[in-house]
C-alpha positions as CSV (number, residue, x, y, z in Angstrom):
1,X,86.3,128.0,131.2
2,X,89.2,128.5,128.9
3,X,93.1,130.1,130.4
4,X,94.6,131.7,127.6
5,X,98.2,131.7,127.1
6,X,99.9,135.2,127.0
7,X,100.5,134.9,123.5
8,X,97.4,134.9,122.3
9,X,95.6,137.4,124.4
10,X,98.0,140.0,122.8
11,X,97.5,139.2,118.5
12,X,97.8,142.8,117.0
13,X,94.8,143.8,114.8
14,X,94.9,143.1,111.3
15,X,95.1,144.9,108.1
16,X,93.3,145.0,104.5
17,X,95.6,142.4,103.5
18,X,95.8,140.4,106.3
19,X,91.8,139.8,106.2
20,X,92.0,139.4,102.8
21,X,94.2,136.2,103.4
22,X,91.7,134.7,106.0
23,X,88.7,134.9,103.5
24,X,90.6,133.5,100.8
25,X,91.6,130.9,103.5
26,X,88.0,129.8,104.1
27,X,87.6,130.5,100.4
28,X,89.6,127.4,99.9
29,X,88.3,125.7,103.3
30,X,84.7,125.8,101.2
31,X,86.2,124.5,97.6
32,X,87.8,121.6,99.8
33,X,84.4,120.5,101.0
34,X,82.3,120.3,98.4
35,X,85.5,118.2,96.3
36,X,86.0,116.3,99.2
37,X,82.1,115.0,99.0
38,X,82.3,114.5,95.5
39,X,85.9,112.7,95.6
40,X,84.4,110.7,98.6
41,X,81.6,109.6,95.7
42,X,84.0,108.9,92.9
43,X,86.3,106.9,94.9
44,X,83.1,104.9,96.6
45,X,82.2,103.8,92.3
46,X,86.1,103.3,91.3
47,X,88.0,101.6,93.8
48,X,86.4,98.2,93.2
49,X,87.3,98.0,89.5
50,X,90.4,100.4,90.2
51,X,93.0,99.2,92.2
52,X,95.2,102.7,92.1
53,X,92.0,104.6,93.1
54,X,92.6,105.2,96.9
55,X,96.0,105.8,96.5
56,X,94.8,108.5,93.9
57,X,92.1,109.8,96.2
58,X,95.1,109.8,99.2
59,X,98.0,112.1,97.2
60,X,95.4,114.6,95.8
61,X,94.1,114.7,99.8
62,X,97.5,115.4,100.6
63,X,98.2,117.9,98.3
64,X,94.8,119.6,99.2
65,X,95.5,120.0,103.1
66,X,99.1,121.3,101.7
67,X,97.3,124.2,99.6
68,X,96.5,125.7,103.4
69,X,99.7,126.1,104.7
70,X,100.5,129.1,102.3
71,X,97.9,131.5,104.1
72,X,99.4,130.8,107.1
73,X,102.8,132.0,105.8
74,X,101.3,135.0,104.3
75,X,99.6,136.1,107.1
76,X,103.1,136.5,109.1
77,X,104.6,138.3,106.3
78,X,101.6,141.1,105.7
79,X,100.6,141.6,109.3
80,X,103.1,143.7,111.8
81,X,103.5,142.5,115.1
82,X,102.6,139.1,114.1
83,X,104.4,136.6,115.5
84,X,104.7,132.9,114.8
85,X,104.0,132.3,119.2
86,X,100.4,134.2,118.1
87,X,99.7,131.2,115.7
88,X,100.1,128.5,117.8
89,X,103.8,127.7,116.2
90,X,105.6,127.3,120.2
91,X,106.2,125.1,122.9
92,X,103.6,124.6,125.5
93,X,103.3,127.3,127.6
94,X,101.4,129.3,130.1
95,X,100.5,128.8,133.6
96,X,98.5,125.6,132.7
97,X,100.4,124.1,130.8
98,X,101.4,121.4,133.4
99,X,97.4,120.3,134.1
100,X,97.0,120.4,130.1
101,X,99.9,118.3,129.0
102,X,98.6,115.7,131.9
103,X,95.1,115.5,129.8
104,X,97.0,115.4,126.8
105,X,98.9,112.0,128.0
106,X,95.8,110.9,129.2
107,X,94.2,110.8,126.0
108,X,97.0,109.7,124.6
109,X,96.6,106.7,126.3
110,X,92.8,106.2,125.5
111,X,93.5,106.4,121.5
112,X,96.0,104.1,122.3
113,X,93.7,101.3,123.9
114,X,90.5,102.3,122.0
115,X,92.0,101.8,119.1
116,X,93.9,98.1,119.6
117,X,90.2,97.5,120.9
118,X,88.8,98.4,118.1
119,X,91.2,96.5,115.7
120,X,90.9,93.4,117.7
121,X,86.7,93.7,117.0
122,X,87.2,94.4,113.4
123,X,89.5,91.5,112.5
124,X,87.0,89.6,114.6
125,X,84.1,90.8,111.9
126,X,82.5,93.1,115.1
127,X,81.6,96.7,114.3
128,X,83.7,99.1,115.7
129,X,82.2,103.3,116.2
130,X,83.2,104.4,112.7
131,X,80.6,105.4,109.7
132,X,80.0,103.0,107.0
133,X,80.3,105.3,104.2
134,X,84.3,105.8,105.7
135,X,84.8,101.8,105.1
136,X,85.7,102.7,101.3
137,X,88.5,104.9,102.7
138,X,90.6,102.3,104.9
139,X,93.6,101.0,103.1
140,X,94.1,97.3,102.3
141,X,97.8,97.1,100.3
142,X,100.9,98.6,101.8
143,X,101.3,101.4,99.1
144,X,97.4,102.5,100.5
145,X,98.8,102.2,104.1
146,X,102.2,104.5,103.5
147,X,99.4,107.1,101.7
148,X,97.2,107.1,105.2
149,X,99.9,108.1,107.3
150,X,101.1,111.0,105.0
151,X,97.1,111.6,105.0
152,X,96.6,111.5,108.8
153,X,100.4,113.5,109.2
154,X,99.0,116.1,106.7
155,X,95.5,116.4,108.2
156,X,97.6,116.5,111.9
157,X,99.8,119.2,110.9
158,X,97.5,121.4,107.9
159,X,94.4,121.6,109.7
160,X,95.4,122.7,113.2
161,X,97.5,125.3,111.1
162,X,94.3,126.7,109.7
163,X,91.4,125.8,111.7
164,X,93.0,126.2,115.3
165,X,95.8,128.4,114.0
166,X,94.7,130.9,112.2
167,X,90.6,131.0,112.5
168,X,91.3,131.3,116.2
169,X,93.9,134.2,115.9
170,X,91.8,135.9,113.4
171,X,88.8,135.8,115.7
172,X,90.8,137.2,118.7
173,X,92.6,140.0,115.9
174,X,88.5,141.1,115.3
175,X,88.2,141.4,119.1
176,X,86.0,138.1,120.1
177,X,86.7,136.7,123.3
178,X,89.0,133.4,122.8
179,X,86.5,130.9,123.3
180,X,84.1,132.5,120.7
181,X,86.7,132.4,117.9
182,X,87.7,128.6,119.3
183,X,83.7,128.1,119.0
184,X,83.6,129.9,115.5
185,X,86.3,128.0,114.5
186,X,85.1,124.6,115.4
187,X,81.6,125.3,113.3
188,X,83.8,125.4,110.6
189,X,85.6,122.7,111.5
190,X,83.1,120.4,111.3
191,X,80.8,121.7,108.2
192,X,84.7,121.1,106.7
193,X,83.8,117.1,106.9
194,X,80.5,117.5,105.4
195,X,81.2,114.1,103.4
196,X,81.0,112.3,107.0
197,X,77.2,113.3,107.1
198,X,75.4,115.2,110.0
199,X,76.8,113.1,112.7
200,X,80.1,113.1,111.4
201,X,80.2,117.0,111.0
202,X,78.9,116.8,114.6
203,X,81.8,114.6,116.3
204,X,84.2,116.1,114.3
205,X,82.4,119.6,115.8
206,X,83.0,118.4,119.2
207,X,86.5,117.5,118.4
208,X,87.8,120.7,117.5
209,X,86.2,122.3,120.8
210,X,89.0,119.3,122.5
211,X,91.7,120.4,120.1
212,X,90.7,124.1,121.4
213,X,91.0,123.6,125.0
214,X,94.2,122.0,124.2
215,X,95.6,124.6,122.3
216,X,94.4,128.0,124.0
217,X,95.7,127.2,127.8
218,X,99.2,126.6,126.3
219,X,99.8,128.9,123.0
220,X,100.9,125.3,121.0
221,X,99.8,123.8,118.3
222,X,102.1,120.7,119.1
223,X,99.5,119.2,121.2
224,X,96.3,119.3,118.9
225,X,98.8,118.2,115.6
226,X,99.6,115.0,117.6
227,X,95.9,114.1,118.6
228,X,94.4,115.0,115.6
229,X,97.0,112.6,113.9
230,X,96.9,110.1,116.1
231,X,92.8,110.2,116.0
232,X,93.0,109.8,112.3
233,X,95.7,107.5,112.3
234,X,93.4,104.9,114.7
235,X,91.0,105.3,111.9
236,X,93.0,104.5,108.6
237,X,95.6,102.7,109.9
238,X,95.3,101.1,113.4
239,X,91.7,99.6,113.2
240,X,91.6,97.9,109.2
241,X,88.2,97.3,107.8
242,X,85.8,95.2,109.4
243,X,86.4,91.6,108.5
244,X,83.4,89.7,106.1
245,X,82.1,86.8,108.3
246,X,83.1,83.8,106.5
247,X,79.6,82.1,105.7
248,X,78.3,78.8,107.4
249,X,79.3,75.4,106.4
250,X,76.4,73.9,104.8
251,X,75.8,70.4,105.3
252,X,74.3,67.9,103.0
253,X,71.2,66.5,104.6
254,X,71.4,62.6,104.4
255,X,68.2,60.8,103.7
């Protein structure tokens, strides 16, 4: 069971123009995912004749996740009472905060291992636990690796914003308990990487339940931007593609 920090068991209702923002919000949350499945195909049919085309594919992601910080800044100007605390933007806080922040370093730590395991087995030509239609999108030069961690810091910061940020408060603001609007929130979360396929909408499901009961026992973001960048930093950046066996000497038979 969720604790919810003080902050946001007290979000104010909101107006006309303050649900107007939200829907526009998932408005966009819906464009973004049908153009990121179609990007995700163009980019799979240019990048091996087009050296520039991940690097293309990364600055208009970037710019994309930076379109959703906008409603968020709206939604504190149009909605009285609103507070930047009743968005997630504050330190940790709340009465378990201490217990939270220990689970946060702990899976600190585990992204931390998982990851060097995992880019040990892919240098060794091993598979390591991530899709292969998300192969095309691991950088290779060192332009494509600077664009993966503005990706990853973008996704980190943009996406709690929205999805943890404001979904969650916006639930609350209609009167749904907390852990329905994390729940609600989460759904959309994951139908938001519909170009991962089922199973990858699924995980990525599952993972914003995790950024939830970060983020509702201590009323900040801070913890869920960190995880989610580190998480997708482990998978562009810390674990390359997985190596090509090289191919078996063969021998000329002497008759």
């Amino acid at each position: 069971m969720f604790t919810v920090a003080p902050d946001l068991s007290m979000v104010p209702r909101f107006g006309v123009a303050g649900w107007t923002i939200v829907l526009v919000a998932i408005g966009y949350l819906v464009v973004l995912t049908l153009r990121g499945r179609r990007a995700l195909l163009m980019l799979q049919a240019a990048r091996p004749a087009d050296p520039a085309a991940l690097v293309t594919f990364y600055r208009r992601n970037v710019t994309r996740k930076i379109g959703l910080l906008p409603p968020v800044a709206l939604l504190l100007l149009v909605v009285p009472g609103l507070r930047p605390a009743h968005l997630g933007l504050a330190w940790p806080h709340g009465p378990s905060a201490g217990a939270t922040l220990g689970h946060f370093a702990y899976f600190v730590v585990v992204i931390l291992i998982t990851g060097l395991w995992w880019r040990r087995s892919a240098r060794r030509g091993e598979p390591v636990p991530r899709p292969r239609r998300l192969e095309i999108l691991v950088p290779a030069t060192g332009a494509e690796r600077r664009w993966a961690w503005a990706v990853s810091i973008s996704a980190g910061i943009c996406e709690e914003l929205v999805f943890r940020g404001l979904l969650i408060t916006a639930g609350i603001a209609a009167g749904w308990p907390p852990i329905v609007a994390a729940l609600a929130s989460s759904v959309l979360f994951g139908m938001a990487h519909l170009y991962q396929g089922w199973l990858g909408m699924l995980l990525t499901g599952a993972l914003g339940m995790a950024m939830a009961y970060f983020y509702l026992p201590t009323g900040s973001l801070l913890i869920p931007i960190v995880l989610h960048t580190l998480i997708d930093l482990r998978g562009l950046v810390m674990v390359p593609a997985v190596a090509t066996p090289p191919e078996p000497v063969q021998r000329d038979s002497v008759n």
